[in-house]
Backbone as CSV, one residue per row, in Angstrom:
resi,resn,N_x,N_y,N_z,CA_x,CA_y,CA_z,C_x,C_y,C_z
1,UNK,-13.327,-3.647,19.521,-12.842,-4.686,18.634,-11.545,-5.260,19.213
2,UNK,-11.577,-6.167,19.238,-10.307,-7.282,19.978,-9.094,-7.046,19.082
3,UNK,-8.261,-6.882,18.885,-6.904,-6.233,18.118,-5.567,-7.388,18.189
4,UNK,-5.848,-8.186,18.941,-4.667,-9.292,19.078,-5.546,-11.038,19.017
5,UNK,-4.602,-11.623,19.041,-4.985,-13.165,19.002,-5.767,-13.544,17.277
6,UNK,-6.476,-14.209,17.422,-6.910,-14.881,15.926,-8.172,-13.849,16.189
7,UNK,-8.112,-12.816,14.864,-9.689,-12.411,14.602,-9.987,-12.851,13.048
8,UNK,-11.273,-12.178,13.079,-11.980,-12.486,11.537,-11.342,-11.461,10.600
9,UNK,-11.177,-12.312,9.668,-10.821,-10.894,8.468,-11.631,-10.337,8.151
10,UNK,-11.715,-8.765,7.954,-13.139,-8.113,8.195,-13.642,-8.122,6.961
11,UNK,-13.003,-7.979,6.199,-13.858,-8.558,4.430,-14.699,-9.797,4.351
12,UNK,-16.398,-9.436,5.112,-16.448,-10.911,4.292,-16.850,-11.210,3.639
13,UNK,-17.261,-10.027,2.648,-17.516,-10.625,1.245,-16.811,-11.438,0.193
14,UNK,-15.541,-11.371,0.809,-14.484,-12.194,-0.235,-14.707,-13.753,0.452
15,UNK,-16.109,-14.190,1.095,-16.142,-15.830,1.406,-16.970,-16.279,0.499
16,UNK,-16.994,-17.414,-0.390,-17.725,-17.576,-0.940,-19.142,-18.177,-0.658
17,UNK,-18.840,-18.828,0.750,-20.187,-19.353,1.903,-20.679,-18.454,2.688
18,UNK,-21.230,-18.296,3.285,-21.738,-17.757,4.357,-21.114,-18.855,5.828
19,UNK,-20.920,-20.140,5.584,-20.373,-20.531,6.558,-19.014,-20.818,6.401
20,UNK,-17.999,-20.632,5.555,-16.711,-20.232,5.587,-15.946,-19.334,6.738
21,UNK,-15.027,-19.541,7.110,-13.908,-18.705,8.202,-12.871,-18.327,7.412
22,UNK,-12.357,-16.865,7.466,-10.918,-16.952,7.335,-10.712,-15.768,8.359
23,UNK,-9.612,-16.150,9.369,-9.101,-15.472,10.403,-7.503,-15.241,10.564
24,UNK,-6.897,-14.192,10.772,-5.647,-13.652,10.865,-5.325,-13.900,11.549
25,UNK,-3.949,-13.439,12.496,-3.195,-13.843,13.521,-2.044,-12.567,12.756
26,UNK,-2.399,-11.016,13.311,-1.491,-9.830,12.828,-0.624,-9.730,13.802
27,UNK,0.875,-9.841,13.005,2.018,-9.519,13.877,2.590,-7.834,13.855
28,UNK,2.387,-8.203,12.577,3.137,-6.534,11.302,2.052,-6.078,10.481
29,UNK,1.652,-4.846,11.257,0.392,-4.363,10.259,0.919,-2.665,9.907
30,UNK,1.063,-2.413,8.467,1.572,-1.545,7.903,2.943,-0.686,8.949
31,UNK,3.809,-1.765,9.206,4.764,-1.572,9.727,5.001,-1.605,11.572
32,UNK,4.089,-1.432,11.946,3.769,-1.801,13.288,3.570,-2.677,14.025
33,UNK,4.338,-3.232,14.741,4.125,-4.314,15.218,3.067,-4.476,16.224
34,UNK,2.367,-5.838,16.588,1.411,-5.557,17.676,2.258,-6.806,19.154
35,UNK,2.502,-6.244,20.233,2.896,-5.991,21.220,2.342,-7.416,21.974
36,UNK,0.930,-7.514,21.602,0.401,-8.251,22.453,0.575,-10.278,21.528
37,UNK,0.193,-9.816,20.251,0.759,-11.045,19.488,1.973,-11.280,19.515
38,UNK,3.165,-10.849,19.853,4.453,-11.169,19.564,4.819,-11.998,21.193
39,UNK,3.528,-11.313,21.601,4.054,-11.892,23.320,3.465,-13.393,23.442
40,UNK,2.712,-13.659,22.835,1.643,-14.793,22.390,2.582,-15.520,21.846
41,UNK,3.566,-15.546,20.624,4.323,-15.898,20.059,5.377,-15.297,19.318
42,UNK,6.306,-15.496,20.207,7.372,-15.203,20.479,8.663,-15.525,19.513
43,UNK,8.244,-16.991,19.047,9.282,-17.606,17.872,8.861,-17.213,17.288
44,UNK,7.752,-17.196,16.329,7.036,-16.536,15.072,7.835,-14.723,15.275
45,UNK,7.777,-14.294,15.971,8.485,-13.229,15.863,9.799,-12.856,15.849
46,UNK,10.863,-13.914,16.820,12.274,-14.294,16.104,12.381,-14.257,14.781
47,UNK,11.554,-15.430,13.886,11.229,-15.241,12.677,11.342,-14.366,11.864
48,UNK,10.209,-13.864,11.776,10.204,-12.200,11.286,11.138,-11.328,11.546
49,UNK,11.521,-11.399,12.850,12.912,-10.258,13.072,13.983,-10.981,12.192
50,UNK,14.250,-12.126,12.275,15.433,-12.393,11.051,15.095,-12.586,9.774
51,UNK,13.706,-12.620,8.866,13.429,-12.216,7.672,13.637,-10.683,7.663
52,UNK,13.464,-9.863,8.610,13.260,-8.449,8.218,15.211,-8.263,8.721
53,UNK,15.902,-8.190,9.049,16.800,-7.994,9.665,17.825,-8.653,8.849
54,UNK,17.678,-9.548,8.357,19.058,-10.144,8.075,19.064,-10.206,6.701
55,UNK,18.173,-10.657,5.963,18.373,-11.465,4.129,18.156,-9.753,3.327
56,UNK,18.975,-9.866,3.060,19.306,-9.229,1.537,19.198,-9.483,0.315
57,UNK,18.119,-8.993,-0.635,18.409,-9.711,-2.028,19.784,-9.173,-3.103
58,UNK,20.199,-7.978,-2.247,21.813,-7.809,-2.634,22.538,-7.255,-2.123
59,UNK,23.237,-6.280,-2.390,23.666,-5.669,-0.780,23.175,-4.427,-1.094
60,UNK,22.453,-3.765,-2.433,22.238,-2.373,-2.148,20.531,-2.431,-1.506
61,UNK,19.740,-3.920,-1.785,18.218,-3.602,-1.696,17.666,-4.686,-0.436
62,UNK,17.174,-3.828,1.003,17.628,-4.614,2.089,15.890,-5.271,2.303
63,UNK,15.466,-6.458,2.516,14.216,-6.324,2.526,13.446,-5.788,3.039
64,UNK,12.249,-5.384,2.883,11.317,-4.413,3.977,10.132,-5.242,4.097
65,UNK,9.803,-5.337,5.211,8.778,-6.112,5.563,7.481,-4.852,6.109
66,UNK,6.457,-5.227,5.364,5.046,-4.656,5.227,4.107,-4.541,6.335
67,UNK,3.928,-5.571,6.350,2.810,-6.675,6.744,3.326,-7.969,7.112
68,UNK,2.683,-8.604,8.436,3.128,-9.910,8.643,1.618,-11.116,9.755
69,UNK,1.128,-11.663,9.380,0.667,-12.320,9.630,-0.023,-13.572,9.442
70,UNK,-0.234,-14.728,10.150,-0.728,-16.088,10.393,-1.958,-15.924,9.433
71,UNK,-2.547,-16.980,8.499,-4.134,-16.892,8.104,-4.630,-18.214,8.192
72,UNK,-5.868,-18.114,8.368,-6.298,-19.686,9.198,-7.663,-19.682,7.986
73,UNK,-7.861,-20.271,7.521,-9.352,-20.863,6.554,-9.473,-21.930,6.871
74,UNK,-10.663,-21.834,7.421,-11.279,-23.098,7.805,-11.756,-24.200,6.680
75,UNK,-12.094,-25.185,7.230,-12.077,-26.366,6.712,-13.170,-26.026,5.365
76,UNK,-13.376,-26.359,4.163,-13.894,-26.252,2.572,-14.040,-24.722,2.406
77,UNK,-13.239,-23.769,3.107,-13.360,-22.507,2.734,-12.951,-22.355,1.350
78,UNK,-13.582,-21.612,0.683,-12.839,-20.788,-0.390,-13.228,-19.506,-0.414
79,UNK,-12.045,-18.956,-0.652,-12.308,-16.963,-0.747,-12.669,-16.619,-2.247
80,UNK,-13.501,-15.646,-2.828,-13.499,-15.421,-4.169,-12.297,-15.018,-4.550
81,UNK,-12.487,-14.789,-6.194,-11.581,-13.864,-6.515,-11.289,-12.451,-6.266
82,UNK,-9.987,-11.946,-5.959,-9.866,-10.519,-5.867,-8.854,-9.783,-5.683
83,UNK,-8.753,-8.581,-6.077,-7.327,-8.369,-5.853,-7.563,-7.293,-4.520
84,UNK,-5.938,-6.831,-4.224,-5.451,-6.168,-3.283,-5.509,-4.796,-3.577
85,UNK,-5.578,-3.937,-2.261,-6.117,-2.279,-2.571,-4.550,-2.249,-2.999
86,UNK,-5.031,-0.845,-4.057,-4.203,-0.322,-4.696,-3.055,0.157,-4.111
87,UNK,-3.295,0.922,-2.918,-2.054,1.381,-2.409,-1.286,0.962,-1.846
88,UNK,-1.765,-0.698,-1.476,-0.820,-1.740,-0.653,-0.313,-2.495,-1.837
89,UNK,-1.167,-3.058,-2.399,-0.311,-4.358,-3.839,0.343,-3.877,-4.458
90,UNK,-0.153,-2.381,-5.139,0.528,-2.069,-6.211,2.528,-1.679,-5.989
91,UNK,3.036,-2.256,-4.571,3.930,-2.115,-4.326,4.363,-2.520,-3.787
92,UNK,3.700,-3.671,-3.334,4.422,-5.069,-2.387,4.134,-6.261,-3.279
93,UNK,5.269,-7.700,-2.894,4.747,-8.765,-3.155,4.488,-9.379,-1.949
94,UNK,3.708,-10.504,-2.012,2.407,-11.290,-1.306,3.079,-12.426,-0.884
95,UNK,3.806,-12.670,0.302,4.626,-14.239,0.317,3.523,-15.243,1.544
96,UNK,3.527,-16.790,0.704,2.278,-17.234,1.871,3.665,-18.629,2.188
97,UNK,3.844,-18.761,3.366,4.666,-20.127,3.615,3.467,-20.954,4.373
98,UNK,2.843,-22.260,3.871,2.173,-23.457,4.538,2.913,-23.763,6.084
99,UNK,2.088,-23.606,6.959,2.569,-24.016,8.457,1.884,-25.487,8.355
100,UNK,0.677,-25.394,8.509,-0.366,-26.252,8.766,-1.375,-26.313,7.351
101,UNK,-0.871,-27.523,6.688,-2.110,-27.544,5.537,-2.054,-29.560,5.635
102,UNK,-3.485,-29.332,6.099,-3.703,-30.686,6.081,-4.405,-31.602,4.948
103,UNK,-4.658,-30.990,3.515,-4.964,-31.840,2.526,-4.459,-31.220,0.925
104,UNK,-5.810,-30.979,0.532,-5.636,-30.042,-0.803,-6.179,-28.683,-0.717
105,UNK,-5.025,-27.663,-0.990,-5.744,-26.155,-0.495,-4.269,-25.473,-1.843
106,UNK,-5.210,-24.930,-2.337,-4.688,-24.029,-3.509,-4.873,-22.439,-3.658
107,UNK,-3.568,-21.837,-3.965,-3.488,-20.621,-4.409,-3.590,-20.159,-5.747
108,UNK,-4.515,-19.450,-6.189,-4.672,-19.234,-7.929,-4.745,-17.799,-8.037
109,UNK,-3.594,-17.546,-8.946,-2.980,-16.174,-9.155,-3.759,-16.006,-10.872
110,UNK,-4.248,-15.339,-11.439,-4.766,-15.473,-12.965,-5.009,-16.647,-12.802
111,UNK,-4.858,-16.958,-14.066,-4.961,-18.595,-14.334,-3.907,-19.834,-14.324
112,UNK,-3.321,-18.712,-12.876,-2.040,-19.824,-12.310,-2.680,-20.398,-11.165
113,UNK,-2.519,-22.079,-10.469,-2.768,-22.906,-10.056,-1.780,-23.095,-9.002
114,UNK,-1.790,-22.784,-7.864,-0.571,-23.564,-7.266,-0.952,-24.144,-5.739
115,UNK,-0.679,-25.531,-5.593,-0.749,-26.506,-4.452,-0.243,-25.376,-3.138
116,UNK,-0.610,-25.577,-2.301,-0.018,-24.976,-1.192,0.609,-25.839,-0.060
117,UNK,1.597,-25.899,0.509,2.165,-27.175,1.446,3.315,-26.640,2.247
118,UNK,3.530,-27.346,3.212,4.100,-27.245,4.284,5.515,-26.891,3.696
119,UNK,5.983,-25.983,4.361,7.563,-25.293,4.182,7.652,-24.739,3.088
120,UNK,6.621,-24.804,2.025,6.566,-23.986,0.198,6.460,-23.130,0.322
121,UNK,6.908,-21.753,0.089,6.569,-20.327,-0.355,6.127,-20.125,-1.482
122,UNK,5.201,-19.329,-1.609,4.201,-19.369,-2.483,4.463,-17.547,-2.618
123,UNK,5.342,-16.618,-3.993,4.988,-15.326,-4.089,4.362,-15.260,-5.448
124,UNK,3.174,-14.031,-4.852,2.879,-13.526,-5.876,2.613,-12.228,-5.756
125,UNK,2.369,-11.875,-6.950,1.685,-9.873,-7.054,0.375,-10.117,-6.369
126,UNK,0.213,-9.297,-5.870,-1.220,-9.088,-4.960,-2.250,-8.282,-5.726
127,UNK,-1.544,-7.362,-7.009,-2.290,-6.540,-7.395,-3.466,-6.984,-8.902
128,UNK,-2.756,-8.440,-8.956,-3.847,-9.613,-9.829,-4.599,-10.437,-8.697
129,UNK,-5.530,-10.429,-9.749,-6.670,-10.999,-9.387,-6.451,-12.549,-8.803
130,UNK,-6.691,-13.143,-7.743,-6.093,-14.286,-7.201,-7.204,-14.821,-5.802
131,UNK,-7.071,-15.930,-5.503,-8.345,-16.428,-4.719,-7.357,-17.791,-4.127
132,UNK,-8.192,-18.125,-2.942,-7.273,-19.518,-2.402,-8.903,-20.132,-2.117
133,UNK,-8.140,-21.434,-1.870,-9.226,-22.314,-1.245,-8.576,-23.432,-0.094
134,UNK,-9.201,-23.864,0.544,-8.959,-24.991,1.313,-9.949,-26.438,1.381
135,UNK,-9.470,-27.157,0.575,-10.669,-28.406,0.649,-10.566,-29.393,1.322
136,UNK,-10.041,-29.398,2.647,-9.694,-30.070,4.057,-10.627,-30.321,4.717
137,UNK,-10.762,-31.120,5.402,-11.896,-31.333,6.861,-11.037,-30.175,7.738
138,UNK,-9.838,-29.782,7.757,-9.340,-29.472,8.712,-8.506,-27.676,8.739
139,UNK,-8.475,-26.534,9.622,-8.119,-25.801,9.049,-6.120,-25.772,8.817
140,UNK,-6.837,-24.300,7.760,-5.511,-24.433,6.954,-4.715,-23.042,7.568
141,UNK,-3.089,-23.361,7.743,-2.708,-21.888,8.533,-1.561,-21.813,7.234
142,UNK,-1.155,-20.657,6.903,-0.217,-20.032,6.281,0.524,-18.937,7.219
143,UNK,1.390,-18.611,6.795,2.411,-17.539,7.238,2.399,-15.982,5.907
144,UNK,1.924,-15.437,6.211,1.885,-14.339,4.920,2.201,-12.776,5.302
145,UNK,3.371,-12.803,4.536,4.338,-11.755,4.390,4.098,-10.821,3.327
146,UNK,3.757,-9.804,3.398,3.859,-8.302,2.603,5.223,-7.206,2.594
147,UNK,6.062,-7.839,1.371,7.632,-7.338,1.388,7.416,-6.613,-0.023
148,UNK,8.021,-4.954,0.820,7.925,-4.142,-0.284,9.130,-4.729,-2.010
149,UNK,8.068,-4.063,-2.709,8.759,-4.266,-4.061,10.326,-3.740,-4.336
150,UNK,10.751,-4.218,-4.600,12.070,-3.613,-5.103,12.308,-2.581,-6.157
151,UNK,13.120,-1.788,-6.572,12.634,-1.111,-7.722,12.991,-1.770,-8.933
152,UNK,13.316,-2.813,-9.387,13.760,-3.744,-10.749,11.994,-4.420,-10.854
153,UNK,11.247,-4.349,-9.728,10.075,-4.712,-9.648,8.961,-4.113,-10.411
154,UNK,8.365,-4.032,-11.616,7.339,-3.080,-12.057,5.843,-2.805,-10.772
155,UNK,5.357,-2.084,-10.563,4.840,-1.783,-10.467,3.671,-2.322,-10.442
156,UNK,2.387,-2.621,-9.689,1.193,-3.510,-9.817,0.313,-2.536,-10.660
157,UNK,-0.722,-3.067,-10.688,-1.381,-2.301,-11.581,-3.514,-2.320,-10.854
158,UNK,-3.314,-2.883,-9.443,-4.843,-2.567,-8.948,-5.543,-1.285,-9.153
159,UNK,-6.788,-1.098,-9.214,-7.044,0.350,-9.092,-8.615,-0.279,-7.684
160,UNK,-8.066,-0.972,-6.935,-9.043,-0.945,-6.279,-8.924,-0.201,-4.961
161,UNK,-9.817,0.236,-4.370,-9.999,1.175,-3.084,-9.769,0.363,-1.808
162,UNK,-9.305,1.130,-0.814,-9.655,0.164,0.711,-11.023,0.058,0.918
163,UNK,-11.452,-0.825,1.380,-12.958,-0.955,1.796,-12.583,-0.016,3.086
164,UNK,-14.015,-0.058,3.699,-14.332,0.846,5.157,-14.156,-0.446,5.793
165,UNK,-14.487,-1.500,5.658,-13.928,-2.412,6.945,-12.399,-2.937,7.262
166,UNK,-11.729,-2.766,6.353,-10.053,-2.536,6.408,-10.283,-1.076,6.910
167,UNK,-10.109,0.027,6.271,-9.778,0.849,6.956,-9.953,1.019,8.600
168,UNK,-11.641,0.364,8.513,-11.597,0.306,9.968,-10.705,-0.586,10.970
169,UNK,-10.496,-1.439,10.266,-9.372,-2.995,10.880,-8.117,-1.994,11.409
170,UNK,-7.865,-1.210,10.344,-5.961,-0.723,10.171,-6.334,0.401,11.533
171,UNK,-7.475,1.342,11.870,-7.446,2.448,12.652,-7.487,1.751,14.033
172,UNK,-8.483,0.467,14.438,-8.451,-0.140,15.800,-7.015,-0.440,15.943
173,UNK,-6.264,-1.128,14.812,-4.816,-2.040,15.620,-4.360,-0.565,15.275
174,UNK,-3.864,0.281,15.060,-3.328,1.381,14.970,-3.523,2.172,16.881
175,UNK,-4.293,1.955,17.296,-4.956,2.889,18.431,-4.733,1.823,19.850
176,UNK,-4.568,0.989,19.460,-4.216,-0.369,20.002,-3.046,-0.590,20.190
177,UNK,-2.214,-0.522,19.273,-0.573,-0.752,19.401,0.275,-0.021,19.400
């Protein structure tokens, strides 16, 4: 399995087509960086080193960065609804910043609605139920950050399992990097 550059997200039951794409671009996967993407892109990882390194939301709670990677949905993709395994959401929030969104492509958290666009950060709990779409001719890239919860933060509330094709995703870049 190829471990760097743009792969498929291995869930694909969360497409609602059969001809839908949604593909990653992993920088920071459960704390690990991968070696060969950062060399690929290099600013994107400046980036991240000064989100993880520098901003403070006070001075006692320093941010921690999770997870970090690019997501690409191709052109009229939409993902179903679903939430995040338990042992990752229920303790991170979910940050998506628009790089590249070339029309109308929405993030829906419950029965929250939100536009997605260039330079917007978009957080939410991962551990509700939530789905995106892209209704573009063209694909759509985000920036999406997994920054642990703070403790003023309650707690998520998923009770869902890792699938075997994440687990399998997390053991290749693990053996890999």
């Amino acid at each position: 399995m190829q471990m760097y550059g743009w792969m498929d997200w291995p869930e694909k039951f969360l497409l609602q087509k059969n001809n839908n794409q949604w593909n990653i671009f992993p920088f920071l996967v459960f704390k690990k960086w991968s070696i060969k993407n950062i060399q690929l892109c290099p600013n994107i990882y400046n980036l991240l080193k000064i989100i993880q390194d520098k901003l403070l939301f006070n001075s006692d709670n320093k941010l921690e960065l999770i997870n970090a990677s690019l997501s690409r949905l191709s052109a009229g993709t939409i993902l179903k609804p679903h939430q995040g395994w338990a042992k990752l959401s229920n303790y991170i929030l979910r940050c998506h910043l628009g790089i590249i969104i070339p029309g109308e492509s929405h993030i829906y958290v419950e029965s929250e609605k939100q536009k997605v666009e260039v330079n917007k950060w978009i957080i939410f709990d991962d551990s509700k139920i939530h789905w995106a779409d892209n209704n573009s001719n063209s694909n759509r890239i985000t920036l999406i950050l997994d920054i642990k919860r703070l403790d003023f933060i309650e707690i998520g509330k998923s009770e869902i399992s890792d699938t075997s094709e994440v687990k399998t995703f997390i053991n290749s870049f693990n053996q890999i990097n």
